[in-house]
mmCIF file as gemmi writes it, N, C-alpha and C atoms, coordinates in Angstrom:
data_model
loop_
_atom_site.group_PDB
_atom_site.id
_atom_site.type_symbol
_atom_site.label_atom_id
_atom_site.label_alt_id
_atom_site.label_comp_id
_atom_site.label_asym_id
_atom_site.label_entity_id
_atom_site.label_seq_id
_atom_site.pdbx_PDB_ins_code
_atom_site.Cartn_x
_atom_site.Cartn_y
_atom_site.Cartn_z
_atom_site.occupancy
_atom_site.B_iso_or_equiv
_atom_site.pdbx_formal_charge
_atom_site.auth_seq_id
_atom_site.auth_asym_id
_atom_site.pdbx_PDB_model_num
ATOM 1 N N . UNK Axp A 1 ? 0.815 -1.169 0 1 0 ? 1 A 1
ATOM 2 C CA . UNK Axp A 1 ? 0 0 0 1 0 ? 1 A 1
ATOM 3 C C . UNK Axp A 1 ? 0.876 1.257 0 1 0 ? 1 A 1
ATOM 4 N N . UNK Axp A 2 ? 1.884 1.087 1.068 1 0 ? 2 A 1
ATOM 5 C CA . UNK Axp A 2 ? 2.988 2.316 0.77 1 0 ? 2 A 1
ATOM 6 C C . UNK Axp A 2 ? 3.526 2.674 -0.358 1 0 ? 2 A 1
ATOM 7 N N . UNK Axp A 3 ? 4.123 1.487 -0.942 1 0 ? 3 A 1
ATOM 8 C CA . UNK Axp A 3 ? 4.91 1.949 -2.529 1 0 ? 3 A 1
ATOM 9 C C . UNK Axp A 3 ? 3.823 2.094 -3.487 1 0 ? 3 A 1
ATOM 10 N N . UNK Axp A 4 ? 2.698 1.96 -3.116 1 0 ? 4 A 1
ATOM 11 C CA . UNK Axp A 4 ? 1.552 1.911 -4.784 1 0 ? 4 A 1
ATOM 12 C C . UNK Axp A 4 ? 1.271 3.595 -3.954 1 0 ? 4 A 1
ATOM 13 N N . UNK Axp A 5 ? 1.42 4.108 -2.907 1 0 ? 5 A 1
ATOM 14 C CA . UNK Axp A 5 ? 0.7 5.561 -2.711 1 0 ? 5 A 1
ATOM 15 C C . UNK Axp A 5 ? 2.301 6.522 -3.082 1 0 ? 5 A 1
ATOM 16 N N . UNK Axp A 6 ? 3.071 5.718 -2.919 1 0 ? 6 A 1
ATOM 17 C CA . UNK Axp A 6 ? 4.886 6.529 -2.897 1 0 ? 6 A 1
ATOM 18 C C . UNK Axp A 6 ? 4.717 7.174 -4.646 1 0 ? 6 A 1
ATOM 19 N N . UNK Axp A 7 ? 4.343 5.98 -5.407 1 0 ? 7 A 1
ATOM 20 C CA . UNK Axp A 7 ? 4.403 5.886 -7.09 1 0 ? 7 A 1
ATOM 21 C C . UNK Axp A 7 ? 3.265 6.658 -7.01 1 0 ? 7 A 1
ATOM 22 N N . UNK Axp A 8 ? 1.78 7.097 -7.043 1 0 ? 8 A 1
ATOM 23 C CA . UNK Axp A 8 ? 0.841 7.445 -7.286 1 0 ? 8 A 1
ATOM 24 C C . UNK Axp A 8 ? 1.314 8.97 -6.802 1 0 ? 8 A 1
ATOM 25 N N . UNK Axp A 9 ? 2.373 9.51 -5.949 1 0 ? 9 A 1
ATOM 26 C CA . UNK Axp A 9 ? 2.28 11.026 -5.347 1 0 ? 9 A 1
ATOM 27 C C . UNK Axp A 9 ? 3.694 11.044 -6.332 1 0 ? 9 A 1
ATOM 28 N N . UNK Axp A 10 ? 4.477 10.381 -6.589 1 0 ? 10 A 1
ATOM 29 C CA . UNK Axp A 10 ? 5.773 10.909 -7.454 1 0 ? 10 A 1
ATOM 30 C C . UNK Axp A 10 ? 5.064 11.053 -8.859 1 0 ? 10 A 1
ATOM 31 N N . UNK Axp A 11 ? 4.295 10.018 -9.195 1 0 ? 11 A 1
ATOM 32 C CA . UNK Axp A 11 ? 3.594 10.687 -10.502 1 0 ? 11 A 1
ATOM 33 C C . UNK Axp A 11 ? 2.908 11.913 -10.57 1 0 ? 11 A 1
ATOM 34 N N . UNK Axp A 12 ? 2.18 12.25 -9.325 1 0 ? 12 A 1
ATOM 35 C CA . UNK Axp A 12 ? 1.373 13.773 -9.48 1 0 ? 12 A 1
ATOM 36 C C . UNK Axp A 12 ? 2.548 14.617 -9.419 1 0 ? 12 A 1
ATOM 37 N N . UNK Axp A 13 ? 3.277 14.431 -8.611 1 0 ? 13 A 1
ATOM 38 C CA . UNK Axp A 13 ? 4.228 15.518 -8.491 1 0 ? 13 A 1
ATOM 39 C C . UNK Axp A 13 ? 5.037 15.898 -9.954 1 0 ? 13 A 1
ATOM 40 N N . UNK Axp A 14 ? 5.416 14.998 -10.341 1 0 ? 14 A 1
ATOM 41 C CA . UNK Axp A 14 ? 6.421 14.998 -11.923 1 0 ? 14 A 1
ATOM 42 C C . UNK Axp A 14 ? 4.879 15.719 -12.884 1 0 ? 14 A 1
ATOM 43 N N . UNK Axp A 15 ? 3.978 15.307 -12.995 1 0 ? 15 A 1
ATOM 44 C CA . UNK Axp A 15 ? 3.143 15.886 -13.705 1 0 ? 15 A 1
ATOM 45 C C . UNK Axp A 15 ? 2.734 17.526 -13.816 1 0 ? 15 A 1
ATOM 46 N N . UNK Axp A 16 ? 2.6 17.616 -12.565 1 0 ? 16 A 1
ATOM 47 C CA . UNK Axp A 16 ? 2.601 19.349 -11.944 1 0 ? 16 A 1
ATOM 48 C C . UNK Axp A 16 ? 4.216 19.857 -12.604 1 0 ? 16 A 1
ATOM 49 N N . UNK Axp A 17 ? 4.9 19.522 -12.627 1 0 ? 17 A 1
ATOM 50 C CA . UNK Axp A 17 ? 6.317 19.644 -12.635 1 0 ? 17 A 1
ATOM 51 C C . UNK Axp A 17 ? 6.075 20.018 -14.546 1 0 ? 17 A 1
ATOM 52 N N . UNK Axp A 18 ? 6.075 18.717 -15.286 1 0 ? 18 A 1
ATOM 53 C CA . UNK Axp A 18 ? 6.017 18.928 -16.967 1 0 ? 18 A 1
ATOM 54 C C . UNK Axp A 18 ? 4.615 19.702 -17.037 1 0 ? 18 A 1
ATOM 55 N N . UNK Axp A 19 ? 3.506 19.841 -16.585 1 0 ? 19 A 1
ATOM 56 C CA . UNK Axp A 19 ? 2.437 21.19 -16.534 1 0 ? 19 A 1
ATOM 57 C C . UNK Axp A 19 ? 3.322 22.309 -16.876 1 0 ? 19 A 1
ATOM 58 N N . UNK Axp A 20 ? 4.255 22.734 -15.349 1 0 ? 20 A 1
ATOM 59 C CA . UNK Axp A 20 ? 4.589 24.46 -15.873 1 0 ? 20 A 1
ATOM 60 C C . UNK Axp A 20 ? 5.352 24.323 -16.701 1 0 ? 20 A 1
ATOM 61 N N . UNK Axp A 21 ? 6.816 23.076 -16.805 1 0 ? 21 A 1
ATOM 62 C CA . UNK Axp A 21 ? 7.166 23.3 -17.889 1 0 ? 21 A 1
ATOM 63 C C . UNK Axp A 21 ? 7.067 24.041 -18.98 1 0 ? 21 A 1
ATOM 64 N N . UNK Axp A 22 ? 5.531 23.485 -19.563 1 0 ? 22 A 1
ATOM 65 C CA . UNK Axp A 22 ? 5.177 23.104 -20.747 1 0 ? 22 A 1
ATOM 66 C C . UNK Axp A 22 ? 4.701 24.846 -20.851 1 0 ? 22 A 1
ATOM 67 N N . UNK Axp A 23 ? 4.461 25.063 -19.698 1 0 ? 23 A 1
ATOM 68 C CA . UNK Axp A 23 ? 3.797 26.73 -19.847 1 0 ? 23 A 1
ATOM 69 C C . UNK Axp A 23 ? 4.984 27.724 -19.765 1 0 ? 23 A 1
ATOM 70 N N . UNK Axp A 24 ? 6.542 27.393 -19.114 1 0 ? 24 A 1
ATOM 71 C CA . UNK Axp A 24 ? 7.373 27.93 -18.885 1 0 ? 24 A 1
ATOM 72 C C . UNK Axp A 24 ? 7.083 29.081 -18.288 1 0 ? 24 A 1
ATOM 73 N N . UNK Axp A 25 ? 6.884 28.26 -16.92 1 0 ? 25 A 1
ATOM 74 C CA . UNK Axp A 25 ? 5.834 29.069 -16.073 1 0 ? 25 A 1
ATOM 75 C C . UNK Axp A 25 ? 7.045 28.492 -14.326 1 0 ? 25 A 1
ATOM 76 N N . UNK Axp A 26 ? 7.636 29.172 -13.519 1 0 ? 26 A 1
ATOM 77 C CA . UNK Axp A 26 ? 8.145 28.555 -12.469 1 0 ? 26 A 1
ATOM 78 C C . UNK Axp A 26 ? 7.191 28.382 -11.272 1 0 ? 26 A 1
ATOM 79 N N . UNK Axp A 27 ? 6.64 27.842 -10.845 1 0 ? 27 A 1
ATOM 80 C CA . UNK Axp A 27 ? 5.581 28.454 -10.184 1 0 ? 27 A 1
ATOM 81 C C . UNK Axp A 27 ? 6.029 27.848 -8.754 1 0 ? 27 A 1
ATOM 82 N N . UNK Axp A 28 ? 6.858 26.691 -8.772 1 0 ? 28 A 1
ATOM 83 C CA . UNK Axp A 28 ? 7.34 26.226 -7.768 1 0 ? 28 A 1
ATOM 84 C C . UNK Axp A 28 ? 8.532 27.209 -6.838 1 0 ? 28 A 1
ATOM 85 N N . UNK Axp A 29 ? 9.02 28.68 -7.694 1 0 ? 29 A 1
ATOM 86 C CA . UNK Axp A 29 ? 9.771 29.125 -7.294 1 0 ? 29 A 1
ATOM 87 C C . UNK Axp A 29 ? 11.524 28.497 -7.392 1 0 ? 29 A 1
ATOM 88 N N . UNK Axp A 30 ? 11.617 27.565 -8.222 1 0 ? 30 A 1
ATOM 89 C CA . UNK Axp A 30 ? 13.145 26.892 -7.932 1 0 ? 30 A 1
ATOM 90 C C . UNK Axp A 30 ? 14.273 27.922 -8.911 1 0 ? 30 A 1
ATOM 91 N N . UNK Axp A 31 ? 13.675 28.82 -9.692 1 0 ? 31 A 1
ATOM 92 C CA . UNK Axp A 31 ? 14.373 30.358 -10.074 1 0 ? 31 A 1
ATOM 93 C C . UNK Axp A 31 ? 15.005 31.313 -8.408 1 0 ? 31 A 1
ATOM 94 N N . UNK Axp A 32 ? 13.904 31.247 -7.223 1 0 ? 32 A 1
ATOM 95 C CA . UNK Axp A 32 ? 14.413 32.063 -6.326 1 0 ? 32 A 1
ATOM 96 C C . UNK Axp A 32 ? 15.558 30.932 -5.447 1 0 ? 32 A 1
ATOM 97 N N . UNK Axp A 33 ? 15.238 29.738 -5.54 1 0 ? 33 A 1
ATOM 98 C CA . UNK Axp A 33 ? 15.943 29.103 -4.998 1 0 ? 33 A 1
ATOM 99 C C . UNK Axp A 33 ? 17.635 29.151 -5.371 1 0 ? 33 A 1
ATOM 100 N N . UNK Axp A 34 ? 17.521 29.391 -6.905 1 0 ? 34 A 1
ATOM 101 C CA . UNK Axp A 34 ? 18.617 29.145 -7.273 1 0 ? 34 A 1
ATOM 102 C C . UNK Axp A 34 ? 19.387 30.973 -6.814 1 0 ? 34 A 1
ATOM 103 N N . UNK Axp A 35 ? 18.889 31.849 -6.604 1 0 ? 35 A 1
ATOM 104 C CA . UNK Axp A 35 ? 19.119 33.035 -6.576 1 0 ? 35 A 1
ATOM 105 C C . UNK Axp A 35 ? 19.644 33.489 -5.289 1 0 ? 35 A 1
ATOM 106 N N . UNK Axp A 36 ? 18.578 32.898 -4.18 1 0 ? 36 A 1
ATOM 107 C CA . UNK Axp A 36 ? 19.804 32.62 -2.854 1 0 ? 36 A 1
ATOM 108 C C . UNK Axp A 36 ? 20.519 31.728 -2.598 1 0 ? 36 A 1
ATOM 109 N N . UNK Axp A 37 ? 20.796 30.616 -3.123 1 0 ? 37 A 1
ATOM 110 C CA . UNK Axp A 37 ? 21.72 29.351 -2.933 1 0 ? 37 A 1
ATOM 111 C C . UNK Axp A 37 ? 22.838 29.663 -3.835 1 0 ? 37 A 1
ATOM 112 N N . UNK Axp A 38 ? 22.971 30.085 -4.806 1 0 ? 38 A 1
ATOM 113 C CA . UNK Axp A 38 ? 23.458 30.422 -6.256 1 0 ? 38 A 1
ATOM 114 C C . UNK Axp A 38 ? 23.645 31.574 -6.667 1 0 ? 38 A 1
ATOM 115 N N . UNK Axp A 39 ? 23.828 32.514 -5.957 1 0 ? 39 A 1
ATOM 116 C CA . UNK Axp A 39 ? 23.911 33.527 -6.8 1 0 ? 39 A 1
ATOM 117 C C . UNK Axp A 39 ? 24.403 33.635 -8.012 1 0 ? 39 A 1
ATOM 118 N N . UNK Axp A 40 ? 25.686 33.653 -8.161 1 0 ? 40 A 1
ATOM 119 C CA . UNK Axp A 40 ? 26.588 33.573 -9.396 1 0 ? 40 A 1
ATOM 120 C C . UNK Axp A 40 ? 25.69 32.952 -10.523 1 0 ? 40 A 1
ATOM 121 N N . UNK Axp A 41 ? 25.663 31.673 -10.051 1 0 ? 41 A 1
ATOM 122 C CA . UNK Axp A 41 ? 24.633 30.635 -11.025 1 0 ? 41 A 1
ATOM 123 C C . UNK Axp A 41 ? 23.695 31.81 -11.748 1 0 ? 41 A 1
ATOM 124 N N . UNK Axp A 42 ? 22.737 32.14 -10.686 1 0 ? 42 A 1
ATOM 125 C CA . UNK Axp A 42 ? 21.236 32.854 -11.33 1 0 ? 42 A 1
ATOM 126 C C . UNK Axp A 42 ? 21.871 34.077 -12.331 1 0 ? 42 A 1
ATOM 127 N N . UNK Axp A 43 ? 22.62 34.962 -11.834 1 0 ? 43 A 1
ATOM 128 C CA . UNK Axp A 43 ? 22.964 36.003 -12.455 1 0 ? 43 A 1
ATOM 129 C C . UNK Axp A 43 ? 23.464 35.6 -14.184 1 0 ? 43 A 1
ATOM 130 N N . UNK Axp A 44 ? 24.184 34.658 -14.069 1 0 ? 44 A 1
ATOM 131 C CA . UNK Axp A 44 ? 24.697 33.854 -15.071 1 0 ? 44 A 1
ATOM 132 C C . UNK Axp A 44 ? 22.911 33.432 -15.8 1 0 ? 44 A 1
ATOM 133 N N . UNK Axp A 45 ? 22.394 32.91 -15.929 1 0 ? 45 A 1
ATOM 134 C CA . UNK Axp A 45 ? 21.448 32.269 -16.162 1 0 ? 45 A 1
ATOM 135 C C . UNK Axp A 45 ? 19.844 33.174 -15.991 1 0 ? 45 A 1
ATOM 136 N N . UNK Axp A 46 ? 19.418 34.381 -15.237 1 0 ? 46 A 1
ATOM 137 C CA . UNK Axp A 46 ? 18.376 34.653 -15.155 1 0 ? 46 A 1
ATOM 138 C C . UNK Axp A 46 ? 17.875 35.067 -16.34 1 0 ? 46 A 1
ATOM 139 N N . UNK Axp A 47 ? 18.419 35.944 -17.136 1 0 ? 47 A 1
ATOM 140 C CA . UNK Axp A 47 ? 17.354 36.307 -18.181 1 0 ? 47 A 1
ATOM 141 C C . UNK Axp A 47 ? 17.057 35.464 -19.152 1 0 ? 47 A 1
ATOM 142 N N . UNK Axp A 48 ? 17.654 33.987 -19.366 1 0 ? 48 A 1
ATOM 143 C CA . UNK Axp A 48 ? 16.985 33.177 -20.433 1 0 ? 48 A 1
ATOM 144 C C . UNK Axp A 48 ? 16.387 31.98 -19.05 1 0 ? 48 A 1
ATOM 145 N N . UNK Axp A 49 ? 15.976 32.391 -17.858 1 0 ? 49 A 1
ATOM 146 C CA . UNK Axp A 49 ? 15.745 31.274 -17.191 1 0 ? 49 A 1
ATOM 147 C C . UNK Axp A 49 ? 14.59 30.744 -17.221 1 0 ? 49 A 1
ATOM 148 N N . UNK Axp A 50 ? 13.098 31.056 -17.673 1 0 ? 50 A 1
ATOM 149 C CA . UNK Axp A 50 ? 11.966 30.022 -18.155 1 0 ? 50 A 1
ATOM 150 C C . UNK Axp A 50 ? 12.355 29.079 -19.238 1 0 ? 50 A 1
ATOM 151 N N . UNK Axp A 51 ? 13.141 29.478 -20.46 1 0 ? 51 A 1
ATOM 152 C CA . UNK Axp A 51 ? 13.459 28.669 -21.221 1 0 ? 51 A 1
ATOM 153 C C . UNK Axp A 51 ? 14.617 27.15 -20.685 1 0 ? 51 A 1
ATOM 154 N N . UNK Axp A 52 ? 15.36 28.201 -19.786 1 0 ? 52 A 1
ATOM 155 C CA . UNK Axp A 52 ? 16.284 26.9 -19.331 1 0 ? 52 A 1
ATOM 156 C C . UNK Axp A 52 ? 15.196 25.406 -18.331 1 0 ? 52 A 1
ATOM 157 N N . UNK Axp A 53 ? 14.418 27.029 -17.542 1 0 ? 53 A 1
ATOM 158 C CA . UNK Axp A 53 ? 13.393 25.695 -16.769 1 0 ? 53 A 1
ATOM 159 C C . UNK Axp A 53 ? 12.28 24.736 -17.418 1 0 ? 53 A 1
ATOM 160 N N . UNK Axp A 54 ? 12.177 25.376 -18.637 1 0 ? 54 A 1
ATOM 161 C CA . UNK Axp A 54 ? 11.389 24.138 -19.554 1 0 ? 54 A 1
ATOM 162 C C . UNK Axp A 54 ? 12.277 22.921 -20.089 1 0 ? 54 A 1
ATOM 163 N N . UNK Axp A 55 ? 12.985 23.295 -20.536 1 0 ? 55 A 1
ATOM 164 C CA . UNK Axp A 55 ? 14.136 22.556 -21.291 1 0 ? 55 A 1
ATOM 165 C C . UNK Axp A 55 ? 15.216 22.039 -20.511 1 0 ? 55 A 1
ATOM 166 N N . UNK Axp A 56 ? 15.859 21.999 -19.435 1 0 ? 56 A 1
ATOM 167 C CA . UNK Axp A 56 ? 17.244 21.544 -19.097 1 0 ? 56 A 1
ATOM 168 C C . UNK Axp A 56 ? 16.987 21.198 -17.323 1 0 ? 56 A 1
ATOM 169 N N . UNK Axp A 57 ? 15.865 21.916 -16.542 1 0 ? 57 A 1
ATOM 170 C CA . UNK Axp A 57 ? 15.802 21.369 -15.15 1 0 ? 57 A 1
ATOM 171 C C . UNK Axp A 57 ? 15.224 19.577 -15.079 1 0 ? 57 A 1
ATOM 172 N N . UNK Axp A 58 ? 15.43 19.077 -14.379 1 0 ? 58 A 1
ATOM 173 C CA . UNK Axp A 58 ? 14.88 17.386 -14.465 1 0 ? 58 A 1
ATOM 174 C C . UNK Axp A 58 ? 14.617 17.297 -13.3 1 0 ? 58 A 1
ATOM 175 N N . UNK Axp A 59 ? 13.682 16.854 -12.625 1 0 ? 59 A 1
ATOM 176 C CA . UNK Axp A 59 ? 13.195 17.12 -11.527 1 0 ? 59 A 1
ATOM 177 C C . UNK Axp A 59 ? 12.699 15.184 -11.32 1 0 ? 59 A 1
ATOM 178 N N . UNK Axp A 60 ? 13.29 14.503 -10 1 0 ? 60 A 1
ATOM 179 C CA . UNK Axp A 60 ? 13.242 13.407 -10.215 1 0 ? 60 A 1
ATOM 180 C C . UNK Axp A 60 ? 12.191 13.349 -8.259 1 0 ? 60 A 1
ATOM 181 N N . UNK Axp A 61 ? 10.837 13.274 -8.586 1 0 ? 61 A 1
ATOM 182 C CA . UNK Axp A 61 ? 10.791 13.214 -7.026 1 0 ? 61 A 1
ATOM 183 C C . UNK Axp A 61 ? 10.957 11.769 -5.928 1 0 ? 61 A 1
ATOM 184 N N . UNK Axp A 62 ? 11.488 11.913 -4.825 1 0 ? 62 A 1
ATOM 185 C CA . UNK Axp A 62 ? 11.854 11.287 -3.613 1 0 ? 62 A 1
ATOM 186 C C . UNK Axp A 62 ? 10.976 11.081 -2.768 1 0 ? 62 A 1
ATOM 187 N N . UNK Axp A 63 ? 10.231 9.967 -2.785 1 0 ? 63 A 1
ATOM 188 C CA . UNK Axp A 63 ? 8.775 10.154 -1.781 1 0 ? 63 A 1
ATOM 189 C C . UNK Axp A 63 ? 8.617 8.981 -1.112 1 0 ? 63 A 1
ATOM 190 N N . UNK Axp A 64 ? 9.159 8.967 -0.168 1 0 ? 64 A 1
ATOM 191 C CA . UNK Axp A 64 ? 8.741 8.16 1.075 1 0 ? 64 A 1
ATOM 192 C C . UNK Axp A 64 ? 7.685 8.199 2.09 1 0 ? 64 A 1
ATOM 193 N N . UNK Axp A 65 ? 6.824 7.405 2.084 1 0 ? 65 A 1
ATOM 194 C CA . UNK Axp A 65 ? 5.611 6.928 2.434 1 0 ? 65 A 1
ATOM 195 C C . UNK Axp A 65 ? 5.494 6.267 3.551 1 0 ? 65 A 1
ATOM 196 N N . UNK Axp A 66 ? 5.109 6.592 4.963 1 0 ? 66 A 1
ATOM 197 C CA . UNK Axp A 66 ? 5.063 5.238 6.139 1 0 ? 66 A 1
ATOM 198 C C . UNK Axp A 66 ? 3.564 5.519 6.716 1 0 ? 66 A 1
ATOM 199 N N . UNK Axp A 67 ? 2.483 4.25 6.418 1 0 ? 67 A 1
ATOM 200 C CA . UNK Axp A 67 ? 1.846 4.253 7.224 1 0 ? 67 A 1
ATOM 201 C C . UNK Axp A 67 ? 1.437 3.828 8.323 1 0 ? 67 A 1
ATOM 202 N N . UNK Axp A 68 ? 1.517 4.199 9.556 1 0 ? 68 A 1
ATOM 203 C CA . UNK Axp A 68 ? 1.779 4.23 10.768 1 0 ? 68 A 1
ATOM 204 C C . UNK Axp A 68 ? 0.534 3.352 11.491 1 0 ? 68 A 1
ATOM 205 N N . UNK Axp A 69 ? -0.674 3.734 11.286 1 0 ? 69 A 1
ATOM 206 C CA . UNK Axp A 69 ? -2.135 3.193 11.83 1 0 ? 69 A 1
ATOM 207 C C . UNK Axp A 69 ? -2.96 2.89 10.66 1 0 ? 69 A 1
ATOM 208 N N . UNK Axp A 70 ? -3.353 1.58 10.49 1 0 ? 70 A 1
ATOM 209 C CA . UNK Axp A 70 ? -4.455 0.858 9.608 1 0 ? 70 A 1
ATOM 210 C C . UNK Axp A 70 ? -5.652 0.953 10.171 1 0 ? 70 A 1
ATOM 211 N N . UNK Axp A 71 ? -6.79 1.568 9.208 1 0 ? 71 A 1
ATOM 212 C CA . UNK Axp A 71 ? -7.965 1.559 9.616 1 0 ? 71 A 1
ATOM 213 C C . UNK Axp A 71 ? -8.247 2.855 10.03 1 0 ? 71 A 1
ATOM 214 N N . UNK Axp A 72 ? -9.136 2.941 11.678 1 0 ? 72 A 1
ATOM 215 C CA . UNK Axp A 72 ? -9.728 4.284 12.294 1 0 ? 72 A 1
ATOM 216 C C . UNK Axp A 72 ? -8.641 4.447 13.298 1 0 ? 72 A 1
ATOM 217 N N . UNK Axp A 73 ? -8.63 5.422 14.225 1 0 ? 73 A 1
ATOM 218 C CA . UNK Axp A 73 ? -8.078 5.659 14.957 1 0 ? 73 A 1
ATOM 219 C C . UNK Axp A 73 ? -7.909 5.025 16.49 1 0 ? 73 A 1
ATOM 220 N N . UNK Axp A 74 ? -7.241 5.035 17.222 1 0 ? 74 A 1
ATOM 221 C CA . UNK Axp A 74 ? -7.288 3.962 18.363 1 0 ? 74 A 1
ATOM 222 C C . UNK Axp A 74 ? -8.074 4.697 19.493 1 0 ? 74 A 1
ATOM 223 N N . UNK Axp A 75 ? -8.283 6.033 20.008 1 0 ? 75 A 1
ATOM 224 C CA . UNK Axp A 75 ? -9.021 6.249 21.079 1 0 ? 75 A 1
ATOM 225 C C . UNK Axp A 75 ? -9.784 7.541 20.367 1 0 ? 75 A 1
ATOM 226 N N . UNK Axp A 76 ? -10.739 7.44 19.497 1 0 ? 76 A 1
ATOM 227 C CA . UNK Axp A 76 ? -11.139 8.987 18.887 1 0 ? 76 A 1
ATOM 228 C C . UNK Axp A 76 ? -11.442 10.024 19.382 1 0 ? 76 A 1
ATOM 229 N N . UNK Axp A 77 ? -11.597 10.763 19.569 1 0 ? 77 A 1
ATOM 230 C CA . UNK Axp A 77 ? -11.612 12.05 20.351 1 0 ? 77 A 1
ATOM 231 C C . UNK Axp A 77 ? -13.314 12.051 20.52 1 0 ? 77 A 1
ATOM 232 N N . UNK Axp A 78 ? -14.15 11.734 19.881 1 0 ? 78 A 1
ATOM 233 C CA . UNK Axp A 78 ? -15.506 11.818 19.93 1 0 ? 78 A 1
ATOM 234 C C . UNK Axp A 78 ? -16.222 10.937 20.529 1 0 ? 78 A 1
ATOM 235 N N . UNK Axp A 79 ? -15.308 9.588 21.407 1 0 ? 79 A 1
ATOM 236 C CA . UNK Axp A 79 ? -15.735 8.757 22.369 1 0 ? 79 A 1
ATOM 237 C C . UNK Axp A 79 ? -15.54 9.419 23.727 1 0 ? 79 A 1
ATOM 238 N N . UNK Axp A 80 ? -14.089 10.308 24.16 1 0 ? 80 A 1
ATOM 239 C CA . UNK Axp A 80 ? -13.914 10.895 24.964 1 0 ? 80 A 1
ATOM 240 C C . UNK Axp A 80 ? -15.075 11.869 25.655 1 0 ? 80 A 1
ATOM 241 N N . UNK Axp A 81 ? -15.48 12.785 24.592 1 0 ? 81 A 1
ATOM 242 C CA . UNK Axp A 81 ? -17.159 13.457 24.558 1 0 ? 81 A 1
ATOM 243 C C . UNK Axp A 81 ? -18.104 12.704 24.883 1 0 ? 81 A 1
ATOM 244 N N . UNK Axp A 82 ? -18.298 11.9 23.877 1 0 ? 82 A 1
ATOM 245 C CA . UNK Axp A 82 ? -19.534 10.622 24.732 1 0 ? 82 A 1
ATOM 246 C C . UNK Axp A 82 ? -19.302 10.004 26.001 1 0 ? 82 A 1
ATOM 247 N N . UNK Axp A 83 ? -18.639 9.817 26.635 1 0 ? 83 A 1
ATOM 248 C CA . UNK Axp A 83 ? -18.147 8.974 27.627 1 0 ? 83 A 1
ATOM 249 C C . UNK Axp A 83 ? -18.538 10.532 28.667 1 0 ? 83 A 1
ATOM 250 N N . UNK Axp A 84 ? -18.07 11.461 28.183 1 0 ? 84 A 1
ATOM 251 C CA . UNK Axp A 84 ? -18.295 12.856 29.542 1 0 ? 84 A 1
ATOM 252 C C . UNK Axp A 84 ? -19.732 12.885 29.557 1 0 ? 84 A 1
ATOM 253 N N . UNK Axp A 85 ? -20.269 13.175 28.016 1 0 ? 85 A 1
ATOM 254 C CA . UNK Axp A 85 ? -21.603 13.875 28.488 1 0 ? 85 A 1
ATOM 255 C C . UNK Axp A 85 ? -22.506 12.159 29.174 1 0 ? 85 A 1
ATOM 256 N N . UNK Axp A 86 ? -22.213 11.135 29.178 1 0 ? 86 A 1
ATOM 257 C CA . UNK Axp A 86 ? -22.947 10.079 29.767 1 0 ? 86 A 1
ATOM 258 C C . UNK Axp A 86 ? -23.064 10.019 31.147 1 0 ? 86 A 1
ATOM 259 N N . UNK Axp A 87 ? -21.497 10.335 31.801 1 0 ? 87 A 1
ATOM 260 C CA . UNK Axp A 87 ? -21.176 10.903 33.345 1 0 ? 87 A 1
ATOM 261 C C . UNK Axp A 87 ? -22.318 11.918 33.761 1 0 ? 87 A 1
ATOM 262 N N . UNK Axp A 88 ? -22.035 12.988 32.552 1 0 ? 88 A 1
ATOM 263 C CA . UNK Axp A 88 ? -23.361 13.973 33.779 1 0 ? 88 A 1
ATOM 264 C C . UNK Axp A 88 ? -24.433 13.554 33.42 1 0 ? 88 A 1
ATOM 265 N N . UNK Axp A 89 ? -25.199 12.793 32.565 1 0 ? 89 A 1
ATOM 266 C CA . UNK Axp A 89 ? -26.499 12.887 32.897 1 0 ? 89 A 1
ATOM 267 C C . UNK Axp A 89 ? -27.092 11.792 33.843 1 0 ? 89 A 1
């Protein structure tokens, strides 16, 4: 169940990803990223940088998945309530 939800969120993610591409559109911001991490880099690179981010960024996502509790929850918060208001009446 983990690796079929790990593959199902790296695919949305890569998809959103070739979306702006395709619009040469940054929308994720990885232009400002490169601008405080990089300066030199960006300065070098900003004014043709939508074209570079359509064409030359590769974006590979890393998605690790753990699910912790199967099913409902172990003490729900809405038994806690029932259990009080039963006391006062």
């Amino acid at each position: 169940m983990e690796k079929s939800l790990e593959n199902q969120l790296a695919d949305r993610i890569s998809s959103a990803f070739d979306a702006t591409k395709r619009m040469k559109s940054d929308a994720f911001q990885l232009g400002n990223y490169l601008k405080w991490r990089y300066p030199q880099t960006w300065n070098r690179n900003k004014t043709e940088w939508r074209q570079l981010y359509a064409e030359r960024v590769i974006v590979e996502p890393d998605v690790n998945i753990t699910i912790k509790w199967y099913g409902t929850a172990e003490k729900p918060e809405w038994n806690r309530i029932l259990s009080a208001k039963e006391k006062s009446e």
